[in-house]
C-alpha positions as semicolon CSV with decimal commas, in nm:
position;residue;x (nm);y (nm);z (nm)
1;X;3,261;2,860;-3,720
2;X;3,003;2,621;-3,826
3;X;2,720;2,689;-3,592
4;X;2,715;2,285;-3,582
5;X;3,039;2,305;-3,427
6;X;2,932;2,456;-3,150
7;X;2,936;2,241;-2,819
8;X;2,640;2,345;-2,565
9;X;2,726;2,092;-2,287
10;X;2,412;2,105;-2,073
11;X;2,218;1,994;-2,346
12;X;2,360;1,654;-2,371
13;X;2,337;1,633;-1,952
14;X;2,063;1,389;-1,774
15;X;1,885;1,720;-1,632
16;X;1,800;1,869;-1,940
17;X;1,742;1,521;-2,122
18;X;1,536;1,343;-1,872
19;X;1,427;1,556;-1,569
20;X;1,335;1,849;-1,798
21;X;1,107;1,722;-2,044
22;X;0,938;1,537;-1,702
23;X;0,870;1,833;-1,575
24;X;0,720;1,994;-1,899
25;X;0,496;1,668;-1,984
26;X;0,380;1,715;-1,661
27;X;0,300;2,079;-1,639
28;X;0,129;2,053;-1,949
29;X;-0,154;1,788;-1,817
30;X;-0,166;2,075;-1,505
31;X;-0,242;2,385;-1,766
32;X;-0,487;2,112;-1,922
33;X;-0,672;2,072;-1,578
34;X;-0,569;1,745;-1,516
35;X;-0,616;1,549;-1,249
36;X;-0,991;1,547;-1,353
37;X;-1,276;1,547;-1,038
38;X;-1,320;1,225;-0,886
39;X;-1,595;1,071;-0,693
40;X;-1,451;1,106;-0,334
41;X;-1,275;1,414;-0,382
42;X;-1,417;1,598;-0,115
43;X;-1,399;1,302;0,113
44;X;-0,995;1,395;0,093
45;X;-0,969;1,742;0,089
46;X;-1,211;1,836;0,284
47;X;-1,032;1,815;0,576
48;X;-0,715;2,002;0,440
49;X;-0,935;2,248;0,353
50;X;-1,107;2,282;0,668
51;X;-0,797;2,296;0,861
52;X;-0,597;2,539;0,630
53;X;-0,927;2,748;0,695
54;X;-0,967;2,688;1,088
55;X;-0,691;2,479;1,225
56;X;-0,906;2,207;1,290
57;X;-0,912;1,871;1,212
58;X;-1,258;1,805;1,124
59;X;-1,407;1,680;0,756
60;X;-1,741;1,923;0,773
61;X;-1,812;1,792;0,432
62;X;-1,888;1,423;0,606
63;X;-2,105;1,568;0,889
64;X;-2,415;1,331;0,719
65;X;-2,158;1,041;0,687
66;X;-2,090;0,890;1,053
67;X;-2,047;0,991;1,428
68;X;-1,668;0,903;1,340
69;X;-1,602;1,252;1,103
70;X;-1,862;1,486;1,332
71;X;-1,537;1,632;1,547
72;X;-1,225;1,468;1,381
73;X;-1,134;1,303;1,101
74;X;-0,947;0,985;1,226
75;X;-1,068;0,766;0,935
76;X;-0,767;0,860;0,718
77;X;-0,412;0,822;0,819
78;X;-0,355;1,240;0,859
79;X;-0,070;1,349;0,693
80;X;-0,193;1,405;0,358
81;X;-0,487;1,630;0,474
82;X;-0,149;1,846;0,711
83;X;0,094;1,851;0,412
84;X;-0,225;1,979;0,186
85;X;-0,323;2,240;0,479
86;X;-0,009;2,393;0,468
87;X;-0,020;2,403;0,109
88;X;-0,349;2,559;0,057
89;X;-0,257;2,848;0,317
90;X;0,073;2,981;0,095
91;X;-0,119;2,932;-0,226
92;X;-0,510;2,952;-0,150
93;X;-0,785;2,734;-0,174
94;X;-0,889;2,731;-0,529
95;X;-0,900;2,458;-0,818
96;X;-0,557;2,592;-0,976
97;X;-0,405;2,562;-0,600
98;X;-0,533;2,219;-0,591
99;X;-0,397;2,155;-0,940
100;X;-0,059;2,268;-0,901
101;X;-0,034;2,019;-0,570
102;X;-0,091;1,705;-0,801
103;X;0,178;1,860;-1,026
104;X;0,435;1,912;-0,792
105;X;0,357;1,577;-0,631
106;X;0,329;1,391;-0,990
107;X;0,659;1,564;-1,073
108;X;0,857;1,468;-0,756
109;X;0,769;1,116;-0,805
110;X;0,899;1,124;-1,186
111;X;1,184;1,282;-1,086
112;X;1,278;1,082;-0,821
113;X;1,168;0,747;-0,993
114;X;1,418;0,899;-1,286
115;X;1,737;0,971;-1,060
116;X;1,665;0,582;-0,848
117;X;1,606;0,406;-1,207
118;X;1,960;0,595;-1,358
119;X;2,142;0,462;-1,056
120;X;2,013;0,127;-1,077
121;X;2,170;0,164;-1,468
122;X;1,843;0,149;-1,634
123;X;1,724;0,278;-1,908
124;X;1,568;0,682;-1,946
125;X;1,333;0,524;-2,167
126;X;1,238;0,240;-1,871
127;X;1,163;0,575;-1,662
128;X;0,962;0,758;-1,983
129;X;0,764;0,451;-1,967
130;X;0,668;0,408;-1,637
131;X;0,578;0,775;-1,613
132;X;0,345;0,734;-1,887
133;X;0,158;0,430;-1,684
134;X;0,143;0,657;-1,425
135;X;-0,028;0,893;-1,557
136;X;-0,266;0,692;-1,699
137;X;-0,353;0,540;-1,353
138;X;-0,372;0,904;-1,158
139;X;-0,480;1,127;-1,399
140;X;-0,870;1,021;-1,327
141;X;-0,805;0,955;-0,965
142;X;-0,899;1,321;-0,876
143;X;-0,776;1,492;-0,588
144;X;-0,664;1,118;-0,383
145;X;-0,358;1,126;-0,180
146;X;-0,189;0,851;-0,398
147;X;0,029;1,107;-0,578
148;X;0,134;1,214;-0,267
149;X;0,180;0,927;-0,090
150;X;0,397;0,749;-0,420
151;X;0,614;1,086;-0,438
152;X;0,740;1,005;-0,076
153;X;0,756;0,672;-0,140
154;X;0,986;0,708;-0,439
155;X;1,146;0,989;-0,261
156;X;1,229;0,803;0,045
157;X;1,355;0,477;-0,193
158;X;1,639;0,699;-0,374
159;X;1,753;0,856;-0,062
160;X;1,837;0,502;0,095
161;X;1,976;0,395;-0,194
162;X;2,279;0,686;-0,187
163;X;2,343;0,453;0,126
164;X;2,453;0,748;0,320
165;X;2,415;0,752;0,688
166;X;2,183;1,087;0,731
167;X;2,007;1,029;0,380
168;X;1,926;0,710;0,589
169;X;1,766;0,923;0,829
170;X;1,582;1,149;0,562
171;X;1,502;0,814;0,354
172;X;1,329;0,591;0,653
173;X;1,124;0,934;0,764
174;X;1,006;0,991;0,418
175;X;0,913;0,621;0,374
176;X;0,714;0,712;0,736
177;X;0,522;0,948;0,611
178;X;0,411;0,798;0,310
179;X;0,290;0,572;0,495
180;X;0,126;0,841;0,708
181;X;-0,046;0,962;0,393
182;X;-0,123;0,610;0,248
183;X;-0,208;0,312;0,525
184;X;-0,123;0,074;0,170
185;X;0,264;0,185;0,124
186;X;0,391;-0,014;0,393
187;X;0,310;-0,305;0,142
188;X;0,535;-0,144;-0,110
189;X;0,795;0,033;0,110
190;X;0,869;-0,263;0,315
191;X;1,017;-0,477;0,042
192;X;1,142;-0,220;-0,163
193;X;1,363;-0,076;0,090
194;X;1,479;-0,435;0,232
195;X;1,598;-0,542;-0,092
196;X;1,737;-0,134;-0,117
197;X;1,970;-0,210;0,230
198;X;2,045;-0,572;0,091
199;X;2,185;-0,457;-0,216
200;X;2,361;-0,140;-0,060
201;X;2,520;-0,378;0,172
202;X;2,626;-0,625;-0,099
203;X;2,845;-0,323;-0,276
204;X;3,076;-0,264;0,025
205;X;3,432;-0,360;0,066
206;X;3,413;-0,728;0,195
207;X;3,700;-0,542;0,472
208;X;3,403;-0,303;0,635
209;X;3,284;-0,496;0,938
210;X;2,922;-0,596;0,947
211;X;2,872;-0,361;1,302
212;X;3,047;-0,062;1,148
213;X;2,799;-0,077;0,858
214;X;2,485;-0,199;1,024
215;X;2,499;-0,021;1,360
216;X;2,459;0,384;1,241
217;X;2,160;0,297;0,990
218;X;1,998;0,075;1,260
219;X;2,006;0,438;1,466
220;X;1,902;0,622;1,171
221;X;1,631;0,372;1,110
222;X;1,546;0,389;1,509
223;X;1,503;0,765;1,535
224;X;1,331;0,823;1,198
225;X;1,054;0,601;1,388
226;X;1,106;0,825;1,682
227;X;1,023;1,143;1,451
228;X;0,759;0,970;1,257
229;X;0,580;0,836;1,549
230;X;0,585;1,197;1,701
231;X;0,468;1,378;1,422
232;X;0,197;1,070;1,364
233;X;0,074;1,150;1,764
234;X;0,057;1,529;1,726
235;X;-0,143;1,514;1,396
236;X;-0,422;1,331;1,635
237;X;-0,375;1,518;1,919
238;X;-0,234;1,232;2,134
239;X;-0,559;1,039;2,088
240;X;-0,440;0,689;1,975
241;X;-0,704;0,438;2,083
242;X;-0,952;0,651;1,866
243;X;-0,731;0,705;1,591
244;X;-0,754;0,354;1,572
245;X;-1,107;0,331;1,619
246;X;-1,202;0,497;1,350
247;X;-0,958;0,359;1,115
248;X;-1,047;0,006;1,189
249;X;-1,421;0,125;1,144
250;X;-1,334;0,300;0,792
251;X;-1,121;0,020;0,735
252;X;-1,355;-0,302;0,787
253;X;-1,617;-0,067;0,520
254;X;-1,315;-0,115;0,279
255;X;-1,159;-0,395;0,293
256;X;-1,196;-0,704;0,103
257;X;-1,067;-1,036;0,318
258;X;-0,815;-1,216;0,149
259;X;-1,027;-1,497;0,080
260;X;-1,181;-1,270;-0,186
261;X;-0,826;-1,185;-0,378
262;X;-0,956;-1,421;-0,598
263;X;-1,277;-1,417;-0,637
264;X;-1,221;-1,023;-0,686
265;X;-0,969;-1,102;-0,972
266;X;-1,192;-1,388;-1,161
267;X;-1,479;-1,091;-1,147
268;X;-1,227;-0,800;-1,290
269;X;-1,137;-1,059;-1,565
270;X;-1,484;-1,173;-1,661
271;X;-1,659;-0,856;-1,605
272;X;-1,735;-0,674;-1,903
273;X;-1,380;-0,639;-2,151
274;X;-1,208;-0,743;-1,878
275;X;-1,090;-1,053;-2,052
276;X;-0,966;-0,790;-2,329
277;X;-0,822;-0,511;-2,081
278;X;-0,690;-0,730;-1,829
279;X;-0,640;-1,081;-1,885
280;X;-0,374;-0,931;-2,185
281;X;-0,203;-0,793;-1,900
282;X;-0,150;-1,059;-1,656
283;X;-0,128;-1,358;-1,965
284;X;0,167;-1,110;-2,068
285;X;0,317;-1,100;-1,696
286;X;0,314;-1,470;-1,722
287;X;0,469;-1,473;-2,045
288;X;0,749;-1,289;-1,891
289;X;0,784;-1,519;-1,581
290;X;0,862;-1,797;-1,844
291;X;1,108;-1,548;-2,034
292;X;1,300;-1,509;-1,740
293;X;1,326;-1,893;-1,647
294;X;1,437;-1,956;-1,974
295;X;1,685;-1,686;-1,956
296;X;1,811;-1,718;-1,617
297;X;2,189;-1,796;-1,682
298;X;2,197;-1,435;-1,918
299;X;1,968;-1,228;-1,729
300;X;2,139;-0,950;-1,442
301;X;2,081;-1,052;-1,094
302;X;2,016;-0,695;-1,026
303;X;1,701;-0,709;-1,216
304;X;1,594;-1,041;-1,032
305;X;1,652;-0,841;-0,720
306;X;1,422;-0,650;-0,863
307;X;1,158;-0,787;-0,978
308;X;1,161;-1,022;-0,621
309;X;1,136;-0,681;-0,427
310;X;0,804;-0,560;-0,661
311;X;0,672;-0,947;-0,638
312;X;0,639;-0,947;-0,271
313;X;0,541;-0,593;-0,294
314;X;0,225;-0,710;-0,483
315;X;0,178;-0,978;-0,268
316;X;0,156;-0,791;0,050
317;X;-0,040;-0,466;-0,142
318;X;-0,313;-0,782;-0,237
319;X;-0,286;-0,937;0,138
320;X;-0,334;-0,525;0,285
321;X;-0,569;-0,434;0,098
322;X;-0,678;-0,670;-0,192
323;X;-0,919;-0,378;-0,376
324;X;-0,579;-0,231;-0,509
325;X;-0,618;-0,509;-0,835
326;X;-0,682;-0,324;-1,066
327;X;-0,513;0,026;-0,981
328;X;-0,173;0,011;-0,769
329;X;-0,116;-0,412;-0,863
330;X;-0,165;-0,354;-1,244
331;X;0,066;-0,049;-1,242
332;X;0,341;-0,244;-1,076
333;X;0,280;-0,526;-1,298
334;X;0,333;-0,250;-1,629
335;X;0,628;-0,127;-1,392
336;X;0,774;-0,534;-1,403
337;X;0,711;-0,576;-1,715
338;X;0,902;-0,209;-1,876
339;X;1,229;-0,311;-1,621
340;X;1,213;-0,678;-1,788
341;X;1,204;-0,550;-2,137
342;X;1,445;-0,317;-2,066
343;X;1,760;-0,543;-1,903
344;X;1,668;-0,879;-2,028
345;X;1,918;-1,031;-2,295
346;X;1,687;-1,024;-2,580
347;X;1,777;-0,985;-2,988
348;X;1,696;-0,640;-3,092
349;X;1,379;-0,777;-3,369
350;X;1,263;-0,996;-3,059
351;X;1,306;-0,690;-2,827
352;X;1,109;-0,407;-3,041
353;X;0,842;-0,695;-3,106
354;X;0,798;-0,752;-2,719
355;X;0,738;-0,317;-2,724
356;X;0,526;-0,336;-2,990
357;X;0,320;-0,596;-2,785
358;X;0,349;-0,411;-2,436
359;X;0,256;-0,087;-2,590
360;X;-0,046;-0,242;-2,776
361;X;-0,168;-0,431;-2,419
362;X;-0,100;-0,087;-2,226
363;X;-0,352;0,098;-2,475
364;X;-0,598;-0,180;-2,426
365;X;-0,531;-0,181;-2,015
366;X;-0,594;0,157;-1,982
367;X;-0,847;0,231;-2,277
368;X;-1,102;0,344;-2,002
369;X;-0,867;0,640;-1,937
370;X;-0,773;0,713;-2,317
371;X;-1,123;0,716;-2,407
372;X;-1,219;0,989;-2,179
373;X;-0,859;1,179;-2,241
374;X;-0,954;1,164;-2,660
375;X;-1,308;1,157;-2,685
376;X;-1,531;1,258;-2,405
377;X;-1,665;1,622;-2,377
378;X;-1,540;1,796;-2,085
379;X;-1,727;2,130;-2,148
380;X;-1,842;2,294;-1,878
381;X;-2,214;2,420;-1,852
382;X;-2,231;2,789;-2,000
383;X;-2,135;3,064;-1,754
384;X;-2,488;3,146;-1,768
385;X;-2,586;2,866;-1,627
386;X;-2,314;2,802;-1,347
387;X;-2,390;3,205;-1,219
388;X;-2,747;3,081;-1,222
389;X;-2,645;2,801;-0,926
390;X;-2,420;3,028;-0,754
391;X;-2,706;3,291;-0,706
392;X;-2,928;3,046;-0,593
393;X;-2,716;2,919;-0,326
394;X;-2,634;3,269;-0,226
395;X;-2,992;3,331;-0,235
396;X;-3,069;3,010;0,006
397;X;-2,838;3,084;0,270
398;X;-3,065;2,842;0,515
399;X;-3,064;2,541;0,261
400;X;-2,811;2,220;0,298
401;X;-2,696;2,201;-0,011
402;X;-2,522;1,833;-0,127
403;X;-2,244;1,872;-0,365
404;X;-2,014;1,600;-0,562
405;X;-1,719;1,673;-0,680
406;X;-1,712;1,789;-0,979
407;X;-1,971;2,059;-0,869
408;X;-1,767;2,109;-0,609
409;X;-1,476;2,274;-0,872
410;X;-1,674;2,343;-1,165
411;X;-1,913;2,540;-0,962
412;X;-1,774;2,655;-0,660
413;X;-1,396;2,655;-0,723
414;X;-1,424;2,452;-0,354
415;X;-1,523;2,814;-0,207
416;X;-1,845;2,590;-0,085
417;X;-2,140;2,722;0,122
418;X;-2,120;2,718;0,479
419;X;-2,381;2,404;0,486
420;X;-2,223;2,195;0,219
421;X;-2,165;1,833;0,245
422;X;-2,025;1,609;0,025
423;X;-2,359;1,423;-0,201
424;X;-2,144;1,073;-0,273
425;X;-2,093;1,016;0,111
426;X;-2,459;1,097;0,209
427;X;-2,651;0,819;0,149
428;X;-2,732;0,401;0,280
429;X;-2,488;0,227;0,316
430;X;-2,235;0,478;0,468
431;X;-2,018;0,416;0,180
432;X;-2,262;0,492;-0,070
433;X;-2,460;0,804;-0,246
434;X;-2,849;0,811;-0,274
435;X;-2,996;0,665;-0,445
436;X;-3,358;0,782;-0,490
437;X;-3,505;1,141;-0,421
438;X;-3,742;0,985;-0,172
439;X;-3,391;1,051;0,048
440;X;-3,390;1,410;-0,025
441;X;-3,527;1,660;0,272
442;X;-3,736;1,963;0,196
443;X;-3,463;2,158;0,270
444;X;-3,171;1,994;0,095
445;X;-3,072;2,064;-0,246
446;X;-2,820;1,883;-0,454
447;X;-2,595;1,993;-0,703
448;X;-2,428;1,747;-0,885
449;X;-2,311;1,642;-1,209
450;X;-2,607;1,477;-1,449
451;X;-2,398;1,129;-1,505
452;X;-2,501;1,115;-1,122
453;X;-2,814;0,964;-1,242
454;X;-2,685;0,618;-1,269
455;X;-2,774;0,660;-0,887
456;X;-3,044;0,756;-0,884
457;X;-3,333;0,638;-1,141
458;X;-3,572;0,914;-1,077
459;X;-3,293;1,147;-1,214
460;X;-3,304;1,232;-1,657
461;X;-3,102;1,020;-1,799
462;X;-2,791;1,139;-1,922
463;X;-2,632;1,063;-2,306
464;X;-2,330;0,812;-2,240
465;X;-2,001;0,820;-2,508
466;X;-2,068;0,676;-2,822
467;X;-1,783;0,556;-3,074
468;X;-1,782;0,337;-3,406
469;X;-2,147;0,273;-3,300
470;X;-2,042;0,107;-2,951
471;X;-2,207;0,257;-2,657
472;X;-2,040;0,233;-2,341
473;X;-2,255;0,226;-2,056
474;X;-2,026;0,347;-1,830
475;X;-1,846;0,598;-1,982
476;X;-2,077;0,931;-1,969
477;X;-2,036;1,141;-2,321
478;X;-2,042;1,488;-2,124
479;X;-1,951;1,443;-1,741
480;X;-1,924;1,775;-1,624
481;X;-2,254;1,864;-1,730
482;X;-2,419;2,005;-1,368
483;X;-2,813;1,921;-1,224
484;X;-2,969;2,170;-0,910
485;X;-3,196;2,009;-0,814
486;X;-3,412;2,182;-0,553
């Protein structure tokens, strides 16, 4: 026998196809270190960690931020910092424990974005696709809870759409708790999962009677709240009004008003390449507004259903919180534009064309990212160097030592000193970093990474990436180069 004619059946099966190879691309950004540090890194972990480490809820590494983080940590929505507590006590608190979190939450949400997309009948390429956008908006969004929060959202999406009454239950609960993890989600959940129940009750036998369908996922709906609310009133210790406190305080630092939507998107387009990086983008998603008008009487009324549900989703994600532009609004505007390409009745030349042109505009949208995937250095300091800084601070025991974040894992592996407190939340205005020495104490010293000097001008100044003679200003050439700065 003809070793061609042998059959292997689970290789031609959507699990080894699809969810496979996700799982692979994924693991090998992980064993790359990826997520890279971010800038408020420690302003979202820090409380998981502190928890997993004493059981309370309490951000130490904000103690020079406000009077709202000295005893709590109420400014975030809480279940990100429990669901990374529990985490960090199975598996430890180091930088491969942290690591392996964004994995297994990057890999949910492919997975589960894979399975919703395959029932919906689209394409695994339309999945591949939006996978890759993905990772080009999270992969430099360090140690955030938005991989978290978009695995439960997609999580709690697929399970109301099997449009079984206790995957209702599981569904709205998950959909809670992203919300729980992310304030922002009930933008996206709420429209996704109407248009989810509209089109699940659409499919039934026109004999089922409205009550027997509607009644059991109202209740499922009704006691998912029930749960969520519960586990939403334990995570702050029954202390509402200053849960909300504190939110509203963190939130009026944060938000934009929607007067400034746009205002805020004139500036992203004019600023800098913007006209290059994002006007392509939207000028495409206009393009493809017209496309469907003038294919309207050919085009699936599933995908208008659709695209409706992510259109009000971006409307209500700009109304919420309006400095989402350029992060979760342009990847649901890629996320449009790969379902369009993908069910629209199109010839094949005008089809690959389209791709071509989408690809092309995706490059240029997220060339900020692919420059510092291809050609940044992300060498760390010799280990010379780094044990230098680590037997200084165990030297100083008495010093308050101010650490960013990627100090915070290149150095310390987030093992930080007793006194440590996170540099970028230290400074005026209480959103900001320092931004002179003249702010630093005699008994403070900061470790941070040199591109920190942007900051602060008294700082060297540190060599920023240089390509084809262009030199981006804001792009630094070796990031995770480290300063101590006594």
């Amino acid at each position: 026998m003809a070793l061609s004619d042998l059959k292997f059946p689970f290789f031609k099966t959507f699990s080894f196809t699809v969810l496979t190879p996700i799982v692979l691309f994924w693991l090998s950004l992980y064993a790359l270190g990826y997520p890279l540090p971010g800038d408020d890194d420690l302003f979202f972990i820090g409380a998981g960690i502190h928890l997993a480490e004493t059981g309370n809820f309490v951000n130490p590494f904000l103690s020079q931020w406000a009077e709202q983080t000295i005893d709590r940590f109420y400014v975030q929505p809480p279940f990100y910092s429990y669901a990374l507590a529990l985490w960090l006590q199975i598996f430890s608190i180091t930088t491969r424990s942290f690591l392996l979190f964004q994995f297994f939450c990057y890999s949910s949400f492919s997975i589960f974005l894979a399975l919703t997309l395959r029932k919906l009948k689209f394409s695994p390429l339309a999945s591949w696709a939006i996978i890759l956008c993905a990772a080009l908006w999270l992969l430099f969004g360090g140690l955030r809870q938005d991989a978290f929060a978009t695995a439960l959202l997609m999580a709690g999406l697929y399970y109301l759409l099997t449009d079984q009454v206790v995957y209702y239950l599981i569904g709205f609960t998950i959909l809670g708790l992203s919300v729980l993890s992310s304030p922002v989600n009930i933008a996206y959940a709420t429209p996704l999962a109407w248009a989810i129940l509209i089109r699940n009750f659409m499919t039934q036998k026109s004999s089922i009677l409205i009550r027997q369908y509607v009644t059991p996922r109202l209740l499922m709906l009704l006691s998912a709240i029930v749960i969520v609310f519960l586990l939403f009133l334990l995570s702050i210790n029954f202390e509402l009004a200053r849960f909300f406190a504190d939110l509203g305080w963190h939130s009026d630092l944060r938000r934009s008003p929607i007067s400034r939507i746009i205002p805020n998107l004139i500036f992203i387009v004019t600023g800098g390449y913007g006209k290059i990086t994002y006007g392509g983008l939207y000028i495409f998603s206009i393009f493809f507004a017209g496309l469907l008008f003038i294919k309207r009487k050919t085009t699936p009324k599933q995908l208008y259903c659709v695209l409706l549900s992510l259109l009000l989703a971006i409307i209500l994600g700009l109304i919420t919180y309006a400095n989402t532009l350029a992060s979760n609004i342009n990847f649901l505007l890629w996320v449009s534009i790969i379902l369009t390409l993908n069910k629209l009745d199109l010839k094949a030349l005008h089809r690959q064309i389209l791709c071509c042109i989408a690809f092309l505009l995706l490059l240029i949208n997220y060339s900020s990212t692919l420059l510092n995937l291809v050609f940044v250095d992300h060498r760390l300091d010799p280990p010379e160097t780094i044990a230098e800084i680590v037997d200084y601070v165990a030297n100083n025991p008495e010093k308050t030592y101010f650490i960013d974040g990627i100090s915070a894992r290149y150095i310390f592996d987030y093992k930080l000193p007793p006194r440590a407190v996170s540099w970028e939340f230290s400074g005026e205005p209480a959103m900001g970093p320092p931004t002179s020495l003249a702010d630093k104490s005699e008994n403070e010293v900061w470790i941070i990474s040199r591109r920190q000097a942007w900051h602060v001008p008294e700082l060297p100044d540190y060599p920023r990436l240089t390509l084809l003679g262009r030199r981006f200003k804001s792009i630094a050439a070796q990031p995770h180069k480290i300063l101590l700065i006594p």
